[in-house]
N, C-alpha and C positions, 0 to 999 in steps of 0.2 A: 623287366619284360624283355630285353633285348640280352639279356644275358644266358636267359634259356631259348634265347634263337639262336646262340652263338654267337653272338653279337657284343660282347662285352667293350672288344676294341670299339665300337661305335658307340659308347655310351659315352666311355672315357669322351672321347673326341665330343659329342655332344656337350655335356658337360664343359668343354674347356670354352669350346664356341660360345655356350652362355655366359660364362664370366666373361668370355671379352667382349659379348653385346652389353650386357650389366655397365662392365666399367669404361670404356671408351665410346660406348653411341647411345649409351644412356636406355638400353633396354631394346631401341630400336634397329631395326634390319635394316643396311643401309642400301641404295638403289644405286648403287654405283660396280660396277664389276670389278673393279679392283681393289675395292673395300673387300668384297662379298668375299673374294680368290683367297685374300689375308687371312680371313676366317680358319680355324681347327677346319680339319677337312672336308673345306669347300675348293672344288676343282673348278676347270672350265664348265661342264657340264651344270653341274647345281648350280654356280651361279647366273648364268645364263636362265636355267630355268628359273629361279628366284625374280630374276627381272621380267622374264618374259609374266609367270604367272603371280606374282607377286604382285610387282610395281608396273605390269602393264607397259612393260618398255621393250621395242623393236631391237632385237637379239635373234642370232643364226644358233640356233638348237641343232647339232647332227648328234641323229644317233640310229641306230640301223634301218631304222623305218623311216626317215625324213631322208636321208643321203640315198637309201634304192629307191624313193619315188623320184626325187629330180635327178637321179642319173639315169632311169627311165625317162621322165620327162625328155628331158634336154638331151639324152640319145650319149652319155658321158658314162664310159667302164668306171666300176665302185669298186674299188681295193681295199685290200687292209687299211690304208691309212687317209681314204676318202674323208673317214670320221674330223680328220685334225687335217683339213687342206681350206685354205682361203677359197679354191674354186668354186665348193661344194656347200662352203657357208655361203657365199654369193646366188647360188643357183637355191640353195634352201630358203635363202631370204625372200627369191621372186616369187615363190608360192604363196608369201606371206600375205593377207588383207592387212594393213597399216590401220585399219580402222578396228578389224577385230584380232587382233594380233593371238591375244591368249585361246581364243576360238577358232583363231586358223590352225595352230598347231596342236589344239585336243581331233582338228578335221583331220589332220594330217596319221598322227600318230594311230587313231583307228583306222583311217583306210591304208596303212601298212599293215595294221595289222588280220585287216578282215577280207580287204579288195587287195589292194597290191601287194601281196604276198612273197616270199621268198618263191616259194615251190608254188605253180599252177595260179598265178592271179587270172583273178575276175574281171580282164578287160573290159567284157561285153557292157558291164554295170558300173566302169568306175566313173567319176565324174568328168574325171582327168583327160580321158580317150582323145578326143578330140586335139589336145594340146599336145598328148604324146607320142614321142618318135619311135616308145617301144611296142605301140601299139600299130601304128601303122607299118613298122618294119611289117609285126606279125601281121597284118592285111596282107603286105605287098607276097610276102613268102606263103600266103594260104593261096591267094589267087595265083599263084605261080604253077602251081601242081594243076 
């Protein structure tokens, strides 16, 4: 299947990841992030996701939509390398619920993708508003005029 996506290098890679789940963790996914990293091409990203939705374990997920809402949030410019900065996993974490961890960040990921927007978000609706500095900027700059 993945080879008429184009995808053949992903299979390869799959494929080797299972034999080293097979032979060293006995079939199982292990909950540890630098087990995961070991892994045929598991990066920062996958693994973090693996913990967070996997093993339900408190991990900084940045990925376009997590890193523009808390740099909006916390009023913090997003750069190219926002993605891979300690700041930004810190500020990504304080959004987190600790209680619903895996369901803070399916909240997160759709309101980048529906409400806080690259282009034209939907302050007026987002949850966020009140917490955020990029909203009230745009308050103090409407009522300026």
């Amino acid at each position: 299947m993945l080879r008429s996506l184009g995808l053949e290098w992903r299979a390869r890679l799959l494929m080797k990841m299972l034999n080293v789940l097979i032979d060293q963790y006995n079939g199982e996914v292990p909950c540890n992030e630098e087990k995961l990293k070991s892994l045929p091409g598991v990066g920062n990203y996958i693994a973090r996701a693996v913990l967070i939705f996997g093993c339900n374990e408190l991990a900084p997920l940045l990925d376009t939509n997590t890193v523009r809402i808390a740099g909006r949030v916390y009023g913090v410019k997003v750069t190219d390398g926002s993605r891979r900065s300690k700041k930004f996993e810190e500020l990504v974490l304080r959004l987190v619920d600790r209680r619903e961890i895996a369901d803070s960040y399916y909240a997160l990921l759709d309101l980048g993708a529906t409400v806080c927007t690259a282009r034209s978000p939907k302050c007026e609706i987002c949850p966020l508003k009140d917490a955020c500095l990029y909203y009230k900027d745009k308050l103090v700059q409407k009522n300026a005029y």
